[in-house]
C-alpha positions, 0 to 999 in steps of 0.5 A, spaced: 663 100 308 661 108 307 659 111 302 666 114 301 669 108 301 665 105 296 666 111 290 674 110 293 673 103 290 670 104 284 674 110 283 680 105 283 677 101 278 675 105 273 682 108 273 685 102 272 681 100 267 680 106 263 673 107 265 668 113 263 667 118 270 660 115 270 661 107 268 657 102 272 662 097 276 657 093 281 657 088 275 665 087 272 668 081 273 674 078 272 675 077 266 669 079 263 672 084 260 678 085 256 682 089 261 680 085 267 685 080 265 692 077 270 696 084 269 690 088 270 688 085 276 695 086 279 693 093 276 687 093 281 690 090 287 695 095 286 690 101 286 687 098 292 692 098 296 694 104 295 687 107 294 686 105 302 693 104 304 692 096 305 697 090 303 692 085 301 694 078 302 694 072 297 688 069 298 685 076 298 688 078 291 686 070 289 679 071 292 679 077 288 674 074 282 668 081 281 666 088 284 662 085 290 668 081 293 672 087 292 668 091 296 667 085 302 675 084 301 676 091 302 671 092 308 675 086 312 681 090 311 678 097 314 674 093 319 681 091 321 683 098 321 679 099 326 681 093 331 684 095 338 
């Protein structure tokens, strides 16, 4: 994933979970903190998709568990992009 691709993502995650500029998301987990919950995950599957203009499958969206997953999710589904 680009480097742009990555600030994209972490981007979509601070503003979904009302995170400072700066915040560190490498290490966020779902439910390791208190807006990471059912609804905020659905707020941040919504954000990604529209942040990379991709609509993620059940399984990405169940499989969605930290920031590194994300990122490995969301680098599939640009790979596939790129796909002739």
């Amino acid at each position: 994933m680009s480097p742009d691709h990555l600030r994209t993502l972490a981007q979509a995650f601070r503003d979904t979970f009302d995170l400072a500029a700066d915040a560190a998301v490498e290490g966020l987990a779902y439910q390791g903190i208190a807006a990471w919950d059912s609804v905020g995950h659905m707020r941040l599957v919504a954000a990604i998709e529209t942040a990379f203009d991709l609509m993620l499958d059940t399984d990405d969206v169940i499989g969605m568990s930290d920031f590194a997953k994300a990122v490995e999710i969301v680098g599939r589904h640009l790979d596939e992009g790129l796909s002739p």
